[in-house]
C-alpha positions, 0 to 999 in steps of 0.5 A: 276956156278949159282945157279939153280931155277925151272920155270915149268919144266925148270931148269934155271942156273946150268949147264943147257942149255941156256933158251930162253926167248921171245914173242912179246913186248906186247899182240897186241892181242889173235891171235898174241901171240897165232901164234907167241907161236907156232912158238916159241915153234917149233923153241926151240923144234927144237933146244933144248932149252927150251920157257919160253914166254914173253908178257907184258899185260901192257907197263906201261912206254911208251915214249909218252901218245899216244903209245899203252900200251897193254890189261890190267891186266884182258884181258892179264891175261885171253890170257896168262892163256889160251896160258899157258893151251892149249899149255903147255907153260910157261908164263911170264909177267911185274908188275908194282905195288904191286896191281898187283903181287896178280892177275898176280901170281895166273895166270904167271909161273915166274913175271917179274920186269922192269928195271925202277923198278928195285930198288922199295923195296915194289915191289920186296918183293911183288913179292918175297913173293909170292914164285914164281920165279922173274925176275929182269931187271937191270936198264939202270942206274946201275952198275952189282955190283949194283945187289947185292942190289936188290938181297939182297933185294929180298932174305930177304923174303927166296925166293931164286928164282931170276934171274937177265937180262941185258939190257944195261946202259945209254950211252949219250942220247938216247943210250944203250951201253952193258959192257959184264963185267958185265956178270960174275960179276952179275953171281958171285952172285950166281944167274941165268943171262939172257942177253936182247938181243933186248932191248938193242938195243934199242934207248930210246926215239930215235924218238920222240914220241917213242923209235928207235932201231938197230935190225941189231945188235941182232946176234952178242950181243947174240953170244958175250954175250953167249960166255961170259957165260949167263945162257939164253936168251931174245929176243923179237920177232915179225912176222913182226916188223915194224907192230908192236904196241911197240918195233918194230924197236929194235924186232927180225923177228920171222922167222929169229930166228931159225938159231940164237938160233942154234949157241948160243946153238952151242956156249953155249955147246962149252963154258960150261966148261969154263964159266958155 
């Protein structure tokens, strides 16, 4: 069992349900993540599971200069300030340097670290003294046991509030590849777990200019990673994916992700003995 942190009014890891996760790749603008939170919201309600939404007002590493990077600091801030007030929802959001981690935690619910970040000292210590609960994506070249460096890093300062997602590991060129080995041994550090379900799915640079994706395989990674035993799941989701401004083609439909998150939870209360 991991150990539980407190985002909002979500309790994360325990014995607790699965938490989900998810939004679009990035703010393509207002309207869009507003639509897309309400349905979100809808759907976990109606399942019972718990939102935490995602958003990057930055995608700070794109694959080409021309790819569309997101609002900024300050315009993305003020739409998720303002979607975290009007519909109660809380928010989460990539940092990507020191500077910052002051303005994104006066307004995010929990900060999130990328995965090409993943081993930035000053970054992690940053965020961890801000006290606030910390997301930190496992890069694509570390192995789970790895973790256990991040983890040590971040808890020096006396935060205790991490948690850590799997998103895959470098598996040739342009491939991500998931060892669902990894699951218990990142769990058996004693810190919550969420496996990243479309980003590991991604294609890395795998058409050109941008990154390519198999959407087609998001179901049955979610069902097989919450069977391992997960304590959430992140899922970046999208009204229609192939419009979409960043991460399109490995994006789950948001109308499609209702009937998923039934079976995991479904799946997660089956397993809980055993794995939780």
């Amino acid at each position: 069992m991991t150990g539980e942190i407190t985002i909002a009014d979500i309790k994360l890891g325990g014995n607790n349900p699965l938490c989900i996760i998810a939004g679009p790749c990035v703010i393509e603008n207002a309207d869009l993540v507003f639509h897309t939170a309400e349905k979100l919201k809808e759907i976990c309600s109606t399942v019972g599971l718990s939102l935490l939404f995602k958003s990057s007002f930055d995608k700070a590493n794109r694959t080409s200069l021309s790819s569309f990077r997101g609002p900024g600091v300050d315009m993305g801030l003020r739409i998720l300030s303002d979607l975290r007030s009007r519909l109660h929802v809380p928010v989460i959001s990539d940092i990507h340097s020191v500077e910052e981690v002051k303005p994104a935690s006066e307004v995010l619910d929990a900060l999130q670290i990328p995965a090409f970040l993943c081993r930035q000292t000053d970054l992690i210590l940053a965020a961890s003294n801000t006290g606030k609960p910390v997301n930190i994506k496992k890069g694509q070249f570390l192995g789970p046991w790895d973790v256990k460096n991040i983890i040590d890093k971040f808890t020096s300062t006396g935060n205790q509030n991490i948690f850590i997602t799997e998103r895959g590991s470098s598996f040739g060129y342009n491939n991500l590849v998931v060892d669902f080995r990894g699951f218990p041994i990142m769990r058996s550090f004693g810190h919550p777990v969420i496996f990243d379900v479309t980003h590991s799915l991604q294609l890395p640079g795998g058409m050109g200019k941008s990154s390519g994706g198999q959407r087609e395989f998001a179901e049955p990674l979610a069902r097989a990673a919450v069977s391992v035993g997960v304590d959430g799941l992140f899922i970046e989701v999208h009204p229609d994916p192939d419009k979409a401004l960043c991460d399109g083609p490995n994006m789950m439909r948001l109308d499609a992700l209702g009937k998923l998150l039934k079976t995991c939870r479904d799946i997660d209360e089956l397993i809980e003995p055993i794995s939780k």
